[in-house]
N, C-alpha and C positions, 0 to 999 in steps of 0.2 A: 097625291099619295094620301093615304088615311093611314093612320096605326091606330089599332085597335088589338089591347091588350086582352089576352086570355080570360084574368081573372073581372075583365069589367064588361058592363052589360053593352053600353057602346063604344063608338071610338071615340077616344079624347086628344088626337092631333090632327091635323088637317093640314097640306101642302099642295101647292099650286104650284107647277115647273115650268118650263120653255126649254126644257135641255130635248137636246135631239132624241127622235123615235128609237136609233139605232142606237141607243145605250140599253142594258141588260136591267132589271129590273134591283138587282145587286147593285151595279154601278149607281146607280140613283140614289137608292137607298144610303150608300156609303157619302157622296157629297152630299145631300141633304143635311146628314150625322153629321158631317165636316163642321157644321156651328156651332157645335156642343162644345168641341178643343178647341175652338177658336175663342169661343166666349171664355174657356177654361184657362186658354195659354195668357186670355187679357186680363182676365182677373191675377194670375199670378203675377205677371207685369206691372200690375200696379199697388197689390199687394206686397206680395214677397221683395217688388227690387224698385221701387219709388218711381213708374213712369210718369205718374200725377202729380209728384214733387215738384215739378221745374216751376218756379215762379218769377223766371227773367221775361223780358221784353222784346229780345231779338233773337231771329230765326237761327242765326248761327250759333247762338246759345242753346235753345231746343234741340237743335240738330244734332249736335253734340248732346246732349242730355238722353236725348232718344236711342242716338247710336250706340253711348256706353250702357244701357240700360237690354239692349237688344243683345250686342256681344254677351253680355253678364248672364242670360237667358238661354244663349247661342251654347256658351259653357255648361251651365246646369245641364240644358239640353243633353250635351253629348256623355258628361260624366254618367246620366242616368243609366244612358244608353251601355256603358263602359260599366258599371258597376249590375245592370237586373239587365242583360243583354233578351230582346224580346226572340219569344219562340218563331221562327219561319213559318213553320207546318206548308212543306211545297212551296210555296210562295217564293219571288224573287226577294233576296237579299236588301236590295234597296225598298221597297215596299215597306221593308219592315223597321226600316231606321226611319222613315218618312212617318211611321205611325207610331213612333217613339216622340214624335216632339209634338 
């Protein structure tokens, strides 16, 4: 995949896939995107709710630390969701809480 913005003379992304033929050039494009919230929901995570806090030594410590940090996220998550409920436009209902978090 190349993207290559309107306003610039070339393309300035480049991507190399292995996802199957029989996906829609939409579908590609949207999991590709899918790094962009993922890098965004880590940053929040470690930012806004301390997942890079833990400074114990045993896994059951972390695990716990990770777990209440995820719930805490899990929450924000859904309040957003409850308070700026995202537009459908057609689209299945669950799609659109899945592009809320």
């Amino acid at each position: 995949m190349i993207e290559w913005p309107h306003d610039e003379t070339k393309p300035t992304k480049f991507a190399l896939t292995t996802l199957p033929r029989r996906m829609s050039k939409k579908q590609i494009v949207r999991t590709l995107k899918e790094r962009w919230r993922t890098e965004l929901a880590y940053e929040e995570l470690k930012g806004e709710l301390g997942l890079d806090h833990y400074e114990g030594r045993s896994f059951p410590g972390w695990h716990h630390h990770v777990s209440v940090v995820l719930c805490c996220y899990a929450f924000i998550v859904a309040e957003r969701v409850r308070h700026f409920p995202p537009s459908v436009r057609g689209e299945a209902q669950g799609y659109a809480l899945r592009i809320a978090a």
